[in-house]
C-alpha positions, 0 to 999 in steps of 0.5 A: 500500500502506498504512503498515507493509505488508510488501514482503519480507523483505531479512535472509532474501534477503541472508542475514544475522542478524536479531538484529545489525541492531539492533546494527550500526544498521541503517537505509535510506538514500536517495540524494537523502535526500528523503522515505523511502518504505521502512523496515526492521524491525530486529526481524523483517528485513522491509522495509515501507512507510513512506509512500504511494507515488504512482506518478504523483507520482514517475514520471508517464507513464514506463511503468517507475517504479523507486526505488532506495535503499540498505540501510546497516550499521554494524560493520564499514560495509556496503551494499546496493542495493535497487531497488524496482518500483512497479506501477500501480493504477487509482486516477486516474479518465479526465478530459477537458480541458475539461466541454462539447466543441462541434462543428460540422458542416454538414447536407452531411455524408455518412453515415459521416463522422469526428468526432474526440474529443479523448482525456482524460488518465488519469495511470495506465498500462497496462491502467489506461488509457482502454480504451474509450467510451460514448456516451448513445444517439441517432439521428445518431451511433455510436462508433469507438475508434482507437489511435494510434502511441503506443499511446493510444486515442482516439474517433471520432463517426461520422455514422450518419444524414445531418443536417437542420438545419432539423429539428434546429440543435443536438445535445446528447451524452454520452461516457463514457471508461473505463479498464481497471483494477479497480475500472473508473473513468470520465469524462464530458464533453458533445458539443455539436454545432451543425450548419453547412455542411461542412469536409471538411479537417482539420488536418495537423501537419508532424511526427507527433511533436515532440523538444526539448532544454531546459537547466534554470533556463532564464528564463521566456519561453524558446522551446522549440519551435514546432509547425505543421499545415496545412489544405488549406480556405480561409477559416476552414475553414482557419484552424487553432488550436492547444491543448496536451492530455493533459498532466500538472499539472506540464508545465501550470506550466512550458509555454504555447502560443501558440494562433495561432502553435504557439511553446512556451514556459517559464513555469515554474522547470525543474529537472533534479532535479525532473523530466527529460522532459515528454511532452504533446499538441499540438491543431490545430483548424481554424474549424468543430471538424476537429481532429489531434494531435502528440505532443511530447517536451522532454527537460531537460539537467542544469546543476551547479546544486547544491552537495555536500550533506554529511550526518552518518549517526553520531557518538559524542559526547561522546568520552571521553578516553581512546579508542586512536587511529584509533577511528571515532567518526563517519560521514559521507555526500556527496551530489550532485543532479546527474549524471554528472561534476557528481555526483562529489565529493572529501571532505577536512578540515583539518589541524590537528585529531586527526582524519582522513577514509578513504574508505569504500564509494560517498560514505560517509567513517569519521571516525577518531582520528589522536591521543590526546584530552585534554580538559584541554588541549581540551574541544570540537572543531570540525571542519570537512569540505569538499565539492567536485564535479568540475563545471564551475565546480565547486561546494562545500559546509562542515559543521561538526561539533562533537565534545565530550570527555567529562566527569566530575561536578566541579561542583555546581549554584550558585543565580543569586542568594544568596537569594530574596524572595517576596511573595504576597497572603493568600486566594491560590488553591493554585497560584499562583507565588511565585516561581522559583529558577535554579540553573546546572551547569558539566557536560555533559548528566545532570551539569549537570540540575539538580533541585529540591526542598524540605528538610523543614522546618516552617511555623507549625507544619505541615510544609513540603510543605503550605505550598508545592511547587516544580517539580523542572525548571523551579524554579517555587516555587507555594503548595499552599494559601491563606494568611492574614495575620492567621495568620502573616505571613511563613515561610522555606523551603530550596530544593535544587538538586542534580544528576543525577551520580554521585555527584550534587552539591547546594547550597541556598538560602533563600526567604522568602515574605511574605505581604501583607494583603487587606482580608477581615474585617470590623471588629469593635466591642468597644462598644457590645456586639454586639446580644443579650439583653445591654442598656446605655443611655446617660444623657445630661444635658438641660443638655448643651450642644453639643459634649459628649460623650454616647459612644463607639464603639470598633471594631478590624479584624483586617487591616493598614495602610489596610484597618485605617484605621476610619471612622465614621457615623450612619445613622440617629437618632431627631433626625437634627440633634442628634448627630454622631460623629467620623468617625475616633474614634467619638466621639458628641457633641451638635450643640446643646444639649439642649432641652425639645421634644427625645425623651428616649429617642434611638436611634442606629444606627452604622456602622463602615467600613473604608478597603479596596477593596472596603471591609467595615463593621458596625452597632451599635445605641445607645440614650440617655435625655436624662434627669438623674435615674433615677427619671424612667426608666420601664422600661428593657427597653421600650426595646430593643424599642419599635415605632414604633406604641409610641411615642404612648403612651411620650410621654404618659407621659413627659409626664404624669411631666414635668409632675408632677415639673417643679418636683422635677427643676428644683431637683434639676438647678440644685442639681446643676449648681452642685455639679458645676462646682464640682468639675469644669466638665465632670463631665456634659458629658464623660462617657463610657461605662465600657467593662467589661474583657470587651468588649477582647482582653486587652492589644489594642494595634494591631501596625502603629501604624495607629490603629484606636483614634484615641485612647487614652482612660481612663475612671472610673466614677461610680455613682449611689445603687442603681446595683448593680442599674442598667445606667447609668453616668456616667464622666469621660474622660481625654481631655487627651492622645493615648497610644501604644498601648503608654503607655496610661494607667493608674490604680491602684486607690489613685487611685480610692480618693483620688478617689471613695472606697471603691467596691463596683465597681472601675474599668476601665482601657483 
């Protein structure tokens, strides 16, 4: 029967209410509280199948297959005895030893000889037994269907035309056996017949049926019984051997027998609890395939080989204090796989405890108060229950039960450390664990659950639930969204522990998240100017020498630390040997000294990288004139955008304007060269690019003190005559000494005016 089938209704035939089961506990109950095959619904009073229940498995061939259980009740304990008869159903197929049965009968054979088959096992009983046999038509043999003393029926071939060897050596049949349930099962097995001289004597057993006792946990080897059969031929006609048959899988672990000698033997572990008789049959064959059997019964003898199993069916725990003495707070179950004296078994605790043992119906025990509890004095109980059977040597067994009183909510949750740090890298995914805070509850069971949650509060202005969650069981702090470094850098949030009493307690703790930076932005340069419609060249003097300093580059990195760390390089120039940039200040200067054959337009392009994994870097584009007078520039607006097809027809330009102005510019630099270093040995040499106010973030100051910029530099601005509506400058830098970022140098306007008089454009201070 299926799962949750009804076999009857027990409330109805035992007259009791169906809606106090639920309230009196009412359960079944097993003997050897193995497996449960039945179950009671507390709703409806009926009794249903648990489990499947195969017959075969729990009784085997025993022709009557009973399980016995019991029905429990508690308030006051109540039991009932339920035996329970499991019918047969055809649900195992006849199955023969062996695939292919080989005969062998000689041609002498008389018309109306008998052949016997060797029955197959079918585990069912009954009517759902082998019943009948067919056999695959043929000319030689016909069927004849015998039923022995135990109620088996077998068959026989009989010979219905004489054989002729010389006309046929070898017979091939097949016999079916079928059975009588419904639906009808079947088995098959070959017949192969070889045809021989004839052996007109079968072997005959000296007993139709063999009986032995057996003790169980007999060692393996141990002799059970020996079977003998005769045979009145000679030679090998009359040498019989034997084979066990139609036995079950089980007794097919535990028993051999030995072909020549007929000795069983135990090659298994035999328990009496397992299984108690083993019925099987025993084959004597003779040379040429003449075959009898015997039936042989091994019953097995109990052994106390099994301690008193104590089970506890009931216990009120936690206790609370203040219960009357002689209150049942729990139920307790003795059990003994054994039989008979070794089964009976004596229950007691020891004397030190508030509590006693009285007997109840069959093994069942109440355990009961004999004093007034107080848990101020003693909070947990172990008590400790005996078992011992009356077997010889008897056998015993210890459970431990522990009884707690109960407890009232005194305590509130305290956090494992004072408060918490946790560090988390920026762009991190939502989800990812922060860290995780442990809170401890001295209480028992819903008082000492801790919970936790976050106090309201904000971070960078939103609130706290947006930022991060945290797990209300486990304490596992996880972050809701991505944060970033350049935005905020670190927050703290309160974490809430509080329980489940009542009224609950709580207590809070602080977590501070710090929020590392991650190399994702790029470096930006303030100069020169992003390319755009915007354009600025720089003028560099032809009597620079090598080493001078023509420009500068100047890039900041949002991000911190070695990810902010700048470097710098020349990817590409128009004279790839004639300037070089400072690989950490930006700084352009000459390789050489200038010389005549060198193009007087140069452009370079820069890139600036950071020092992050992966790193990030950007390009800038500048421009420069080797030129030291703006009259020799031709348009400037060219410049940007020249292609490299232009450039022939730039330089004899350039050319032709050099040629016809040489002598002018050769005296116009000698003069200017002589009156520059009078004033400044350095005036042309160390110029720089002013850098106007709108390419830097006001007041930029590097936070970490890493050093984007690697050195603080001033500049001023020289303006040559119609420089207002020219996009060249010449600056002197301030160079002498390395500023912090927060002592940069600064110059009022009053010190411009004492050095270069009233300007029209103010100076810029970096």
């Amino acid at each position: 029967m299926k799962r949750g089938s009804v076999i009857g209704n027990i409330a109805k035939d035992l007259g009791l209410e169906v809606g106090k089961l639920s309230a009196r506990n009412a359960r079944i109950e097993t003997e050897d509280n193995d497996r449960r095959y039945c179950d009671i619904n507390l709703r409806s009073g009926e009794l249903t199948v648990a489990e499947r229940i195969d017959r075969e498995e729990l009784c085997g061939e025993k022709p009557s297959c009973v399980l016995k259980f019991e029905l429990l009740l508690e308030g006051p304990l109540e039991l009932h005895r339920i035996s329970l008869l499991i019918q047969d159903i055809n649900d195992n197929a006849p199955s023969f030893p062996t695939d292919i049965i080989k005969l062998e009968i000689r041609e002498s054979a008389d018309k109306g000889a008998r052949y016997r088959v060797n029955a197959p096992h079918d585990a069912d009983i009954g009517q759902n037994d082998v019943q009948s046999y067919t056999i695959q038509r043929n000319e030689h043999f016909v069927l004849n269907i015998q039923t022995t003393s135990a109620g088996s029926k077998y068959c026989e071939l009989v010979l219905d035309k004489e054989l002729d060897r010389e006309e046929q050596q070898e017979i091939k049949l097949l016999l079916t056996a079928l059975d009588g349930g419904s639906p009808q099962r079947s088995g098959t097995v070959a017949i192969q017949v070889t045809v021989l001289d004839a052996n007109d004597n079968a072997p005959v057993f000296s007993q139709s049926v063999y009986e032995a006792s057996l003790p169980e946990n007999s060692p393996l080897k141990t002799s059970v019984i020996t079977v003998r059969a005769t045979d009145a031929d000679e030679g090998v006609n009359g040498e019989v051997t034997y084979e066990l048959t139609r036995l079950s899988d089980k007794s097919r672990k535990l028993f051999s027998l030995d072909r020549k000698t007929g000795e069983i033997t135990v090659t298994g572990e035999v328990d009496f609890e397992e299984e108690s008789r083993y019925e099987m049959f025993v084959e004597a064959k003779d040379g040429y395939g003449l075959s009898s059997d015997a039936k042989v019964i091994i019953t097995i003898s109990d052994v106390n080989d099994n301690v008193p199993v104590i089970y506890l069916k009931s216990l009120n725990n936690p206790v609370p204090e203040n219960v009357s003495p002689g209150t049942e707070v729990g139920i307790i179950n003795v059990q003994d796989r054994d039989s008979e004296k070794n089964r009976q078994v004596l229950c007691f605790i020891q004397q030190n405890v508030p509590f006693k043992l009285i007997p109840s119906i069959k093994n069942y025990y109440s355990l009961v108060t004999t004093d007034i509890l107080d848990r101020e004095l003693v909070s947990d109980y172990n008590i400790t229950v005996t078992a011992t059977d009356q077997g010889s040597p008897p056998l015993s067994s210890l459970k431990t039960v522990h009884l707690s009183v109960a407890d009232v909510n005194d305590n509130p949750p305290v956090f494992e450390e004072q408060s918490y740090s946790a560090y988390v890298t920026e762009n991190n995914k939502p989800g990812h664990t922060l860290c995780s805070v442990t809170a401890v509850d001295r209480d028992w069971r819903q008082n000492g659950t801790v919970i936790y949650s976050l106090t309201p509060g904000e971070v960078n202005g939103a609130p706290v639930s947006s930022s991060i969650s945290v797990h209300g069981d486990t304490g596992v702090i996880q972050s809701v969204r991505s944060f970033d470094y350049e935005q905020f850098r670190s927050f703290t949030v309160m974490i809430m522990a509080r329980d489940n009493g009542s009224p609950p307690l709580s207590s809070n703790v602080t977590v501070s998240v710090f929020i590392t930076d991650v190399n994702d932005n790029s470096p930006q340069i303030l100069y020169p100017a992003p390319e755009g419609n915007s354009f600025m060249t720089e003028l560099v003097p032809k009597a620079a020498q090598g080493g001078s300093l023509v420009s500068k580059v100047i890039a900041v990195d949002s991000d911190s630390g070695q990810n902010a760390w700048l470097s710098y390089h020349i990817i590409k120039s128009t004279d790839a040997g004639l300037f070089t940039i400072g690989l950490h200040s930006g700084e352009i200067r000459t390789q050489r000294d200038i010389s005549e054959s060198d193009n007087m337009k140069q452009n370079l392009i820069v890139a600036v990288k950071d020092n992050g994994q992966p790193s990030l870097s950007a390009t800038c584009a500048l421009f420069l004139l080797i030129s030291d007078n703006l009259a020799e520039v031709p348009e400037l607006k060219d410049m940007a955008y020249e292609d490299n097809g232009s450039k022939l027809t730039s330089y004899l330009i350039i050319a032709l304007v050099s040629v016809s102005t040489f002598f002018l510019t050769f005296i116009i630099i000698i003069l200017g060269l002589r009156f520059c270093r009078r004033r400044k040995p350095r005036l042309f040499f160390d110029g720089a690019v002013a850098l106007p106010s709108s390419y830097l973030p006001p007041n930029y100051a590097d936070v970490d003190g890493t050093g984007t910029l690697r050195s603080t530099y001033n500049y001023d601005a020289y303006l040559t005559t119609g420089s207002r509506t020219s996009d060249f400058k010449f600056v002197r830098s301030y160079n002498d000494n390395t500023l912090l970022a927060d002592q940069t140098l600064r110059k009022t306007p009053t010190d411009f005016e004492e050095a270069f008089g009233d300007l029209d454009v103010s100076p810029e201070v970096l």
